[in-house]
Each structure stands twice: as structure tokens, then as C-alpha cells.
N, C-alpha and C positions, 0 to 999 in steps of 0.2 A: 708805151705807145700801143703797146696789144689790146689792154685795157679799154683803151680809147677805142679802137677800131672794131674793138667786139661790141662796144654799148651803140656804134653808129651801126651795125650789122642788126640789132633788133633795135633799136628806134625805128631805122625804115621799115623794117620788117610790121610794124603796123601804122608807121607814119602816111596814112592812104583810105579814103572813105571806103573803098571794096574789103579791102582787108577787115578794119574794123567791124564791117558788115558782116565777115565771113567769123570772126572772135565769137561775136554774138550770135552769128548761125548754131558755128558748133558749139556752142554755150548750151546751148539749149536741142541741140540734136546732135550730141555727139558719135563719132563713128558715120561720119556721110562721106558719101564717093562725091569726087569732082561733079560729076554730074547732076549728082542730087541738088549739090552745093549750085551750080549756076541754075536748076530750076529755079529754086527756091530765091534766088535773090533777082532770078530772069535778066544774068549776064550771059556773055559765051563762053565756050568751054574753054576752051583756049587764052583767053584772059583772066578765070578762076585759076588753071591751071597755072597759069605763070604767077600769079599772087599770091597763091600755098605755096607753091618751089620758094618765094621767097620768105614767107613764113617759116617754111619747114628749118630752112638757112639759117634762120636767126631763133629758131630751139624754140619757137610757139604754138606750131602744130607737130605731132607725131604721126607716122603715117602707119597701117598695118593693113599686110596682104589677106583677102579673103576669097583665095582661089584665082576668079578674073576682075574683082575688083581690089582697090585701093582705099582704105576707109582710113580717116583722117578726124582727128580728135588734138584737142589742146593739152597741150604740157601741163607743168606746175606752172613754170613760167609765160607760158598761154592767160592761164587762168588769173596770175600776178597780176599782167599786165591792164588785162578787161577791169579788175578790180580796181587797180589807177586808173583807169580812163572811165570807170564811175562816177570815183570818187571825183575827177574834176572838173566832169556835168552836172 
């Protein structure tokens, strides 16, 4: 049952058009603070913010301190996952 409940923890983890927005942000601009991240896609902070907490949860984004910000970049399993959700577009 763990098993289970870990694969429902990153299914949602990008089961969500922001998120996936946010896969393919850092895809291609990795290491962006929250805030760059809701420039760049023109959400708010605060709803970027709660959508990487949920990423981060399910092992797809990594987060790393740089002084006063938070720079955030994709896993292995970040990257796994963008590359299935390629492949079945």
C-alpha cells in the first residue's frame, strides 16, 4: 500500500496544467526562484508557491538556497516524468 500511495503522491504532483507549465519552465531555465517562475508563466506567487511545495513532495523539483532566495530545478525524476508526458503528446 506504500507503493501505491507514493505513485498517487507524484502522479498529482504533475497531474495539473500549472505544474506541467512549471516542468517545462524549469526545463529550460533551470535553477528559477518562485518568483521568476510566476513571472515567466504570469501566475501569482502564491499559487506557484503552493504548486512546487507540491512538486517538491513528490521528488520533482529540488530546491537550493542562494543566500535570500530559493532556486528550484528538476530532479531525475522531474526530468523522467516531462519526458513521459512527451512522449504522450
Amino acid at each position: 500500500m506504500k507503493k501505491i500511495h507514493t505513485l498517487e503522491v507524484i502522479i498529482k504532483g504533475f497531474a495539473n496544467e500549472r505544474r506541467i507549465s512549471v516542468l517545462l519552465l524549469l526545463h529550460r531555465y533551470p535553477n528559477s526562484s518562485i518568483g521568476e517562475i510566476a513571472d515567466a508563466l504570469k501566475i501569482g506567487y502564491k499559487s506557484v508557491s503552493q504548486h512546487v511545495d507540491k512538486m517538491y513532495r513528490a521528488g520533482l523539483v529540488s530546491k537550493e538556497g542562494d543566500g535570500y532566495f530559493v532556486l528550484h530545478t528538476l530532479t531525475i525524476r522531474g526530468k523522467q516524468i516531462l519526458y513521459f508526458l512527451r512522449k504522450l503528446c
